[in-house]
C-alpha positions as CSV (number, residue, x, y, z in Angstrom):
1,X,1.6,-2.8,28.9
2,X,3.4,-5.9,30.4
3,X,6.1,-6.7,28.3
4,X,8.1,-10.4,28.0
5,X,11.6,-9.9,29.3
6,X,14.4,-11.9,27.5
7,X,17.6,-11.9,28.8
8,X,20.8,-11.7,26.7
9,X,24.3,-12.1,28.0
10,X,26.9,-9.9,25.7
11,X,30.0,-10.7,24.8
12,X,31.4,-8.1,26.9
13,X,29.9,-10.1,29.8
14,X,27.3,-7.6,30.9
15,X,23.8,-8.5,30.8
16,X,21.3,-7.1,28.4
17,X,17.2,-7.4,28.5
18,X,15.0,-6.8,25.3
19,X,11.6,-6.1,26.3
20,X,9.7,-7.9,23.5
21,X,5.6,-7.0,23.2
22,X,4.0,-10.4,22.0
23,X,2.0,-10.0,18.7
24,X,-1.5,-12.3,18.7
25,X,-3.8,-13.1,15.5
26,X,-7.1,-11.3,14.9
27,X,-8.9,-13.8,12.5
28,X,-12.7,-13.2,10.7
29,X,-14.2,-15.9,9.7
30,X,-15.5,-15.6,5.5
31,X,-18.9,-14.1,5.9
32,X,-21.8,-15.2,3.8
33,X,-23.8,-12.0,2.5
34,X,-21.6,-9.4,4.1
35,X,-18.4,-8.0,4.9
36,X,-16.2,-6.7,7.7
37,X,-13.4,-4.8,8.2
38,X,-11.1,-3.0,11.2
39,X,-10.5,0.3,11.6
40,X,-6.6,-0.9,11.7
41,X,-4.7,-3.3,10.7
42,X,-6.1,-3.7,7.3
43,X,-9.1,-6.6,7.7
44,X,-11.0,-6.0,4.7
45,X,-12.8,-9.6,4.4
46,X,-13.7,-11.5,2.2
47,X,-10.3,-10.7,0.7
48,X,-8.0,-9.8,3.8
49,X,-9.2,-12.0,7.0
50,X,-6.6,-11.7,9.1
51,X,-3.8,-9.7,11.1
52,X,-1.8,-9.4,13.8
53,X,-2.0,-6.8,16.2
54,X,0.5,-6.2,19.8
55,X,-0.9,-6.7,22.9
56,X,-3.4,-5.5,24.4
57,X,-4.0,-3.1,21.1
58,X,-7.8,-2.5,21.1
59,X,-9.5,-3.0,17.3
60,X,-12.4,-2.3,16.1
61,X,-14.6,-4.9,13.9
62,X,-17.3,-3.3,11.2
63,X,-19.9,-5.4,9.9
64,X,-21.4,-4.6,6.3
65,X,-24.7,-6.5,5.5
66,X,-25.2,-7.3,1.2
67,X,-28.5,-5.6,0.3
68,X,-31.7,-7.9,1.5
69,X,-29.7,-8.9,4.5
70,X,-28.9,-7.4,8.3
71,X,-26.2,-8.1,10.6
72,X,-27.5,-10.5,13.2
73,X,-24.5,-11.2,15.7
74,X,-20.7,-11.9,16.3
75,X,-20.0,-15.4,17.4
76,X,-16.3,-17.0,18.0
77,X,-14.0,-15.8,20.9
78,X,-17.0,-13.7,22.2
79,X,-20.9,-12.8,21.1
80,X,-22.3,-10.0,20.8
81,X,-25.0,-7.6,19.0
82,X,-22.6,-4.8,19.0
83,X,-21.7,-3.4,16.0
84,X,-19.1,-2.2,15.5
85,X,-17.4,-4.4,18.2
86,X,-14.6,-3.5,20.5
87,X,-11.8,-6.5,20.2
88,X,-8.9,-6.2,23.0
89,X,-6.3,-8.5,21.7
90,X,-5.6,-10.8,24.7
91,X,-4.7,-13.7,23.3
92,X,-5.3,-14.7,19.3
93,X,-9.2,-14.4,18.9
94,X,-11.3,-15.2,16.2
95,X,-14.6,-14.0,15.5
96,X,-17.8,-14.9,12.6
97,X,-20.5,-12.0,12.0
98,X,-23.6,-13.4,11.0
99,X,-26.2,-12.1,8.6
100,X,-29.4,-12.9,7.9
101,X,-31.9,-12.1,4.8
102,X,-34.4,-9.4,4.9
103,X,-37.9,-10.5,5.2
104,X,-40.7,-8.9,3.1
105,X,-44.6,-9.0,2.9
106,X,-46.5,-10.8,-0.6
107,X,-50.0,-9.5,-0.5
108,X,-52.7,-11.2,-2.9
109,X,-55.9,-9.4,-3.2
110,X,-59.4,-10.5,-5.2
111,X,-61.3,-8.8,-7.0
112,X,-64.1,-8.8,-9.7
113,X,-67.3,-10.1,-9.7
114,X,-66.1,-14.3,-9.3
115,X,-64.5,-16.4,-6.7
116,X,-61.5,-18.4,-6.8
117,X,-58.5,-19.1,-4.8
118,X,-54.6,-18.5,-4.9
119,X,-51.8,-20.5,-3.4
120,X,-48.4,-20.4,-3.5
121,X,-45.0,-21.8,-3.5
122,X,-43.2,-22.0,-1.7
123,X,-46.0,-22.5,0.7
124,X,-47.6,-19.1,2.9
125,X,-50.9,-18.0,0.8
126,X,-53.5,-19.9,0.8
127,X,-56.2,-17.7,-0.3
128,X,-59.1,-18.3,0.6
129,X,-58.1,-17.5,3.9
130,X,-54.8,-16.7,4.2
131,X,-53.5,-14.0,2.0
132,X,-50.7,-12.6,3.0
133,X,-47.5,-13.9,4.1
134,X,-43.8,-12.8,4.0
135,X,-40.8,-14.6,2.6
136,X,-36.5,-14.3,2.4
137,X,-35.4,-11.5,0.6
138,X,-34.8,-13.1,-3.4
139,X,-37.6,-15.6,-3.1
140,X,-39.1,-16.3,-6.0
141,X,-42.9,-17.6,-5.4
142,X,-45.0,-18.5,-7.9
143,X,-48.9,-18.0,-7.6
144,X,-51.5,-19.9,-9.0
145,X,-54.8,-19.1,-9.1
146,X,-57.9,-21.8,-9.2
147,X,-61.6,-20.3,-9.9
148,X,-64.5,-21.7,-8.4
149,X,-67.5,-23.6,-10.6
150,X,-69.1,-20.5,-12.2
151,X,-66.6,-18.2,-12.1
152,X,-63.3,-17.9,-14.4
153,X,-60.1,-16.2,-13.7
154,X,-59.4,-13.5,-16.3
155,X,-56.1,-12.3,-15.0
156,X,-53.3,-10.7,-12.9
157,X,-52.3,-7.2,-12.1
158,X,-49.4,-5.8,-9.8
159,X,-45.8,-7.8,-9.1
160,X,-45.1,-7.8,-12.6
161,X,-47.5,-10.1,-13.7
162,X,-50.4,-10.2,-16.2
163,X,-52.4,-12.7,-18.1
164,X,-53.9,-15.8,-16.7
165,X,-50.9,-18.3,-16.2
166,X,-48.8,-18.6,-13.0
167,X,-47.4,-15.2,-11.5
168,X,-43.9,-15.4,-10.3
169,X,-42.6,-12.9,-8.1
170,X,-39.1,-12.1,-6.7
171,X,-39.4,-10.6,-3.5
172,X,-37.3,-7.7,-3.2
173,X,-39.8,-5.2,-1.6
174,X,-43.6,-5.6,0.4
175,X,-45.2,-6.4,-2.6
176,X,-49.5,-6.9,-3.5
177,X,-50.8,-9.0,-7.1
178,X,-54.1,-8.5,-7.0
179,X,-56.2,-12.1,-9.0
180,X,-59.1,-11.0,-10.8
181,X,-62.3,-13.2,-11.0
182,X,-65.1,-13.0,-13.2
183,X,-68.9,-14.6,-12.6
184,X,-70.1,-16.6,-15.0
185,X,-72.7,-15.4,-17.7
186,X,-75.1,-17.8,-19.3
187,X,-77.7,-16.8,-22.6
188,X,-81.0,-18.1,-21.5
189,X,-83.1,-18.4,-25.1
190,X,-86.7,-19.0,-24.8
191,X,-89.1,-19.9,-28.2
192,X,-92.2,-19.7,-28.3
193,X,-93.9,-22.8,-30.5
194,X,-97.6,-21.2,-31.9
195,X,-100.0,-24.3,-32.0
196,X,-103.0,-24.9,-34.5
197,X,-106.6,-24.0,-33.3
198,X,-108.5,-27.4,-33.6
């Protein structure tokens, strides 16, 4: 270590030097949708965001993702993927670790003997064609379905949903709601009219 030398005269007239090690600042920033902490010096944040640590004292930084989330990156004094990440306190540093949401799959499959669409919203299926897409973990999407002329839609299964209104889900998991469609029956009566012979 280099210490700062400070130089004292004593009463006595001789001189005296303190060797004083300077102290800097490690700061996190509040995360959203996590939490870090340091194997010293008591970061536990949100809650406890900062400390101070003497020079050249090496700390360690933990990042903690919420469930539906992952730790993306630290930004601030440095960035870096690492995690944990190594901090040599050179100087008073502060640092942000970033999270983002988990991303899973909605799947919407047809069945039955009709046709029809779904969609979605927020937008993603359009089905018809598209029928699958993924969305932020906690998105709620709501699915409406649309038979075509001669068929009707007679209802939901999977994602928690049944009957024949809209189907909301709350993606928490790859999750399939299947739309059933139904063709169309018609009665076709026929009479028979018995003339007179002439």
């Amino acid at each position: 270590l280099e210490f700062r030398r400070v130089l004292f005269r004593s009463s006595g007239g001789n001189d005296v030097v303190i060797r004083v090690i300077p102290k800097y600042t490690l700061t996190v920033t509040t995360p959203s949708n996590g939490s870090v902490t340091s194997d010293i010096g008591g970061i536990n944040c949100p809650g406890t965001c900062s400390a101070s640590f003497d020079e050249n004292t090496t700390v360690n930084l933990t990042a903690t993702p919420s469930t539906g989330y992952h730790f993306v990156n630290w930004t601030g004094a440095s960035t870096s993927t690492s995690n944990p990440l190594s901090v040599t306190m050179s100087a008073a540093k502060t640092y942000t670790a970033n999270f983002a949401p988990d991303q899973f799959s909605l799947t919407v499959n047809k069945t039955g003997t009709g046709s029809g669409t779904v969609t979605s919203v927020p937008s993603g299926i359009n089905c018809g064609a598209t029928c699958t897409s993924n969305y932020d973990y906690n998105t709620q999407v709501t699915l409406s379905a649309n038979a075509q002329t001669g068929s009707t839609f007679t209802g939901w299964s999977g994602g928690g949903c049944t009957g024949t209104g809209s189907c909301v889900v709350t993606i928490t998991a790859a999750t399939t709601v299947t739309a059933n469609f139904t063709l169309n029956q018609y009665q076709l009566s026929v009479s028979k009219e018995i003339g007179r012979a002439h």
